[in-house]
N, C-alpha and C positions, 0 to 999 in steps of 0.2 A: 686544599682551600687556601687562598690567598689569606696573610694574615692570621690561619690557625693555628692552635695551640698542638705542640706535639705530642699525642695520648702516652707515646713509647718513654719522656719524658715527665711521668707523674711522679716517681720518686724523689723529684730533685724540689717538690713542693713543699711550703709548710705543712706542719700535718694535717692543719682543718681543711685548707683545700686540697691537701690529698685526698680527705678522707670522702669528702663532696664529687672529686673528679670520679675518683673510684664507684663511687655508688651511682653517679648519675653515667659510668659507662657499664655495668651493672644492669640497669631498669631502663637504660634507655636504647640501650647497644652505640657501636661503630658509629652510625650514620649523625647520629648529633653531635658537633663541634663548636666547639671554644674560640671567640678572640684572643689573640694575643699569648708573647710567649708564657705571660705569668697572667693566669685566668684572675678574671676580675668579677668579685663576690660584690655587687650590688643591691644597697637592700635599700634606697629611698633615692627619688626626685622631684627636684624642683624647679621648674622653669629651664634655665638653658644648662642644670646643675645637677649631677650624681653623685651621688655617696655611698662610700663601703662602707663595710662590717666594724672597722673603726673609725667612722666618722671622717672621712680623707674625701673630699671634693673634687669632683675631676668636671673638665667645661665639655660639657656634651658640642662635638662637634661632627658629629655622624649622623646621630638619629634622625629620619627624616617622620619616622611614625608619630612620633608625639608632634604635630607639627607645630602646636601653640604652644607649645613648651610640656615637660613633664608636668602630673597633675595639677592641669591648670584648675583653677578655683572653679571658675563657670561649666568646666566640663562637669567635674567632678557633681557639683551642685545637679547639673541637670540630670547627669546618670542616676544619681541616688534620688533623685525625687521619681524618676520614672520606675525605677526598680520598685519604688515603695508603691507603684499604683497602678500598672498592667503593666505586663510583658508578652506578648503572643506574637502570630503569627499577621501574613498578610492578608487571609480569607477572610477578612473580617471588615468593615468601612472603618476606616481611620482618619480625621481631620489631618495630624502632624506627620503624616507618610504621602499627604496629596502636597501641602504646604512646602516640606521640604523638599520636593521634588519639584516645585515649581521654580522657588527659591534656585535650585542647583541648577537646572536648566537655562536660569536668565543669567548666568555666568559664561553660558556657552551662545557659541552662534546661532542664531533662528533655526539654523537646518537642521542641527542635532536637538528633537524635542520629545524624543520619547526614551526614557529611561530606565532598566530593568536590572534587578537588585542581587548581590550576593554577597558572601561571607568574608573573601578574602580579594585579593587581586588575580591570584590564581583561576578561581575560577570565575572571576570575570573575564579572562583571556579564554579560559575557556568557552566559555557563551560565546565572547564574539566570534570565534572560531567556529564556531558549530552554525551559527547564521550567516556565517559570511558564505561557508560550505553550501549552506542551505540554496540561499538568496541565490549565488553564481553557479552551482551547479559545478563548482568546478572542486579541488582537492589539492591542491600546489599552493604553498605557503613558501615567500620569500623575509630571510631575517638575515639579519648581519652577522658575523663569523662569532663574534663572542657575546653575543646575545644573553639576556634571562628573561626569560617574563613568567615564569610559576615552574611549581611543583606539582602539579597533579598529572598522571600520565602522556597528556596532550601537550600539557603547556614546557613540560619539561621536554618533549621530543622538538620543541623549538627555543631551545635555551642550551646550545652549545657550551656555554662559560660553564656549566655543572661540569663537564671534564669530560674526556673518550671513555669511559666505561658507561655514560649513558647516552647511547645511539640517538642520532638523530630520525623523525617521522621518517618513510621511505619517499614523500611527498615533498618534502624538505627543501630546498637549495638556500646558502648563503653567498651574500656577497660583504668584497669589503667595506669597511666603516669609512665613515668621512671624513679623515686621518689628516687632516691639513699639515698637521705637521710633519710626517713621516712621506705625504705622497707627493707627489712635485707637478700637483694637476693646478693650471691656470684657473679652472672653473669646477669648483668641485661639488656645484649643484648637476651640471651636466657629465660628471666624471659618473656621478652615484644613480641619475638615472641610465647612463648605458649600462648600470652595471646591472639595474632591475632588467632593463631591457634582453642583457641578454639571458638572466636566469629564468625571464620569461620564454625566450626562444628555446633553450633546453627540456622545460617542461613541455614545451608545445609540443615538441619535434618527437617527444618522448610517447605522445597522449595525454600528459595530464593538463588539464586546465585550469588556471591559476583560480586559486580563489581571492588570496589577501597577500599584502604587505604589512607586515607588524614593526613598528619601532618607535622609540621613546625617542622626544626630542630631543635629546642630550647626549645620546648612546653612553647611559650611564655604564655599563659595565666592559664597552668596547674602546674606553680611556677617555669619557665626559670630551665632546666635539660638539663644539656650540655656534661655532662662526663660518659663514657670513650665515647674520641672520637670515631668514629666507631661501637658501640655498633647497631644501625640500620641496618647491612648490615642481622644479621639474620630474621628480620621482613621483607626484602625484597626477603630476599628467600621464606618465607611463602605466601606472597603475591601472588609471581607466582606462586608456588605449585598449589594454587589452581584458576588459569589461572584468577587470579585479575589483576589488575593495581595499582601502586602505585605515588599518588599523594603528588608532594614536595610541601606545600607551602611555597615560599619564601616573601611571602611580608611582614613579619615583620624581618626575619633573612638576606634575600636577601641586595643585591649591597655592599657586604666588609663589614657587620656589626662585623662578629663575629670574622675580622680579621686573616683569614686563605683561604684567596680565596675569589670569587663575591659572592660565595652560599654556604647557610647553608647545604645543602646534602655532599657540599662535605667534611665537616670536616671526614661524615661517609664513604666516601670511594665508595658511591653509585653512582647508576645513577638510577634516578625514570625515570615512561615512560613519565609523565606531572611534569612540573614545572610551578607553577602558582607567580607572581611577580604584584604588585601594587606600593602600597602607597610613596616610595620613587623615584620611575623610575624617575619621573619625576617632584619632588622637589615639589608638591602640586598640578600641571599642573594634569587634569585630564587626563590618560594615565594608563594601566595595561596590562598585556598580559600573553599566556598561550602556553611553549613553548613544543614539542613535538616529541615522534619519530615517522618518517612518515609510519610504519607501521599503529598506533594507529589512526593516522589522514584521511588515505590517504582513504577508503571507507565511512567516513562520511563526507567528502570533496565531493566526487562524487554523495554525495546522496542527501544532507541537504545544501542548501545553506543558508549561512553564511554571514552577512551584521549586522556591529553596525555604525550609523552612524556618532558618535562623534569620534568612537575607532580610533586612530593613526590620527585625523587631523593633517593638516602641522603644528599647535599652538606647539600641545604636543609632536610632536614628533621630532621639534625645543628643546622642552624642555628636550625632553629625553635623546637627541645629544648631549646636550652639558653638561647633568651631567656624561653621563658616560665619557666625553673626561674630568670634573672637577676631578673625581675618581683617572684616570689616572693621570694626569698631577700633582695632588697636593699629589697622593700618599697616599690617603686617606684608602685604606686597609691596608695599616702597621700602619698609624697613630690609626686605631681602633686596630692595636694589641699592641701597645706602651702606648697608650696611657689606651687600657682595661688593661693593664698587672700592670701599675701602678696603677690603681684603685680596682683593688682582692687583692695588697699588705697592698695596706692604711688599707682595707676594713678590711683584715682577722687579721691586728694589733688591729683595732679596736674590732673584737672579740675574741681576747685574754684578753682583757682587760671589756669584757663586756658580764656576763654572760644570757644577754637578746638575743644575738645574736647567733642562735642557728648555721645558714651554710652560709655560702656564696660560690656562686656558679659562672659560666656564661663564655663568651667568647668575648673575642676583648669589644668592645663597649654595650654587652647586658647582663648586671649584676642586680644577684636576690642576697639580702639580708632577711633572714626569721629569725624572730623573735618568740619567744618563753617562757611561761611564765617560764616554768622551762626544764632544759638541758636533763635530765633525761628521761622525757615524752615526751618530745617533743610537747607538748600542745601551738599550735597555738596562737596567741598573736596579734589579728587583729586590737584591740584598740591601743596598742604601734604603731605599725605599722602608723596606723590613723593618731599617733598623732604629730609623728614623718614629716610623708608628709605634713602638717597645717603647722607642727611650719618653717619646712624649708622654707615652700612656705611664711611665715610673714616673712623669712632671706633673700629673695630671688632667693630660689635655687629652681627648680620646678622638681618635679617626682610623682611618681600616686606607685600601687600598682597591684598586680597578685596576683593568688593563689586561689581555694575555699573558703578558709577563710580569705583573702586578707590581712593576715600577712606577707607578703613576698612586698619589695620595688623592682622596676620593674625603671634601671637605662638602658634608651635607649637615650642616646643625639646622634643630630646630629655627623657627622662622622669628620667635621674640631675639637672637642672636644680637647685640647690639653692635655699633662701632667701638665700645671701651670692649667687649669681648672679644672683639678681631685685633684689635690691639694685645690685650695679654695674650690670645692665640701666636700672633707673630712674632712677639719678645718671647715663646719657650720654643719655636719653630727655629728662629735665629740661633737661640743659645743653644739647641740639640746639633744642627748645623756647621758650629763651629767649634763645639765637642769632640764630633765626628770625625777623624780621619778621611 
């Protein structure tokens, strides 16, 4: 795992988090890992702010789930007044489940107007997968080489970045990312549809008939590729060409990240048939959803019924009310373009002055910096990378990494981030930088 902590490497811990690593790989097994080379014992937040065990501050510049900042007031307020007065399911009429679905709909474009609920992001990639199957009739799914979009056994056979020990669907195909910097394509909206194009001809020739295309507008885990805006609308004409469906997902670019709107599709000018949205809906509140045109929906509706029993309780979807009315009210999509716009300025000063830093890239609030050992080749630099994420996280500054070869730094803070925070961000960036060898 990019960024993780090495388990073989626990005795070289203090003893409390020794004694913490040891028991939580104990009760949890292998499969759950750790940030960073010195695990980090968090036990409060606040706004764009975490704290350890003793009291040490570190500037949340990763987390994208809290998206109004860690517990914000108004969340908190809402969750705890709906906990204190029903919690159930969705069999039941509910005013604030018809309300916020309305609410979340007139964020999105006209065509996407019917809405259907689950727990996680996961298995919202999941649903749309299974309607998009449904809907096309067909079983070929196209994603990019180092993809994620979940963990549940479907969604992870289309999320290559987990690693070769877990196979991909046998319906599978990827193509490459939208790599502007690394690929020497003149147009690299039309480079990315021949490349569906041809993963579409493979499945053809093979029998299988495509059903979907999945990708987040940002290809956050394929090294954040955000430009030329627009560059997707001709991968969505390939899509339908060959009577596919095309699946946005928004749960890492979603709710005003990237600063140009609530959603990452529409920097491109699109309208996919599914939009699939998680992890920040609802500030950590279990909540995701999958939203749709009722063409797509409206015969697997009538056929398959459809029941998550957590998805949209009153808790999360308290919780979900009142981030999107935080968004609104605090104006939190420009503050991710003001605030990201001052952060690609610092950034791209800093690689003028440092020939380790090969591009920086990204939009609003979701910035990739890739590092590199020489300019020239463009040869990946995943150790710098490393080491650069350790030394901040000893400053206090916390961010993780993306990429195949996890050279590239992966800057997602919460959406209150201000301009004075992207400032002390790039005075301990700079000073780790010139530290470094």
């Amino acid at each position: 795992m990019i960024n993780g902590f090495d388990a073989a490497k626990v005795a070289s811990l203090p003893a409390h988090e020794r004694a913490l690593v040891e028991r939580r790989q104990f009760l949890l097994g292998p499969s759950y890992r750790l940030f960073y080379k010195e695990p980090l014992h968090l036990v409060r937040g606040e706004g764009v702010w975490l704290y350890d065990q003793n009291g040490k501050p570190y500037l949340d510049a990763y987390n994208n789930v809290p998206s109004v900042g860690h517990c914000h007031p108004r969340v908190v307020e809402a969750v705890s007044r709906q906990a204190a007065t029903l919690n159930t399911h969705t069999r039941y009429l509910d005013d604030a489940l018809l309300d916020y679905s309305e609410r979340l709909l007139a964020t999105l474009p006209a065509e996407l107007s019917r809405v259907m609920y689950t727990c996680s992001g996961s298995e919202a990639v999941d649903l749309a997968l299974r309607i998009a199957c449904f809907h096309t009739g067909g079983t070929g799914i196209i994603i990019t080489e180092n993809a994620y979009h979940g963990t549940t056994r479907t969604t992870a056979e289309i999320s290559p970045s987990l690693g070769e020990a877990m196979p991909l669907g046998q319906h599978v195909v990827t193509v490459p990312a939208p790599d502007t910097y690394r690929r020497a394509e003149a147009d690299i909206g039309e480079a990315m549809a021949r490349d569906v194009r041809a993963a579409i001809a493979f499945l053809t020739r093979r029998g299988i008939k495509p059903a979907a295309f999945i990708a987040d507008g940002i290809f956050s885990t394929d090294g954040i590729f955000s430009e030329p805006a627009g560059f997707l609308q001709k991968t969505l004409d390939a899509v339908h060409a060959a009577g596919a469906l095309y699946i946005a997902d928004e749960v890492q670019p979603g709710f005003g990240r990237l600063g140009d709107g609530m959603w990452g599709f529409a920097r491109h000018g699109i309208v996919p048939d599914i939009a699939v949205m998680g992890k920040p809906m609802g500030n950590g509140m279990p909540i995701a959803a999958a939203a749709m045109k009722p063409a797509v929906q409206e015969e697997f509706g009538q056929k398959i019924r459809y029941f998550n029993t957590f998805g949209a309780n009153h808790v999360s979807i308290a919780a979900a009310s009142a981030v999107l009315s935080v968004i609104g009210d605090e104006d939190l999509v420009d503050n991710a373009k003001r605030s990201g716009a001052a952060m690609l300025a610092g950034l791209r000063s800093l690689q003028e002055c440092d020939e380790r830093i090969g591009d920086v890239r990204g939009s609003g609030l979701f910035i990739g910096v890739e590092f590199v050992k020489d300019r020239t080749t463009r040869e990946p630099n995943g150790t710098l990378a490393s080491d650069v994420i350790n030394d901040m996280r000893r400053r206090g500054v916390l961010i993780s990494a993306a990429g195949p070869a996890g050279n590239i730094l992966k800057i997602r803070p919460p959406l209150p981030f201000s301009t004075e925070n992207a400032g002390h961000f790039l005075d301990v960036l700079g000073s780790v930088l010139s530290d470094l060898p």
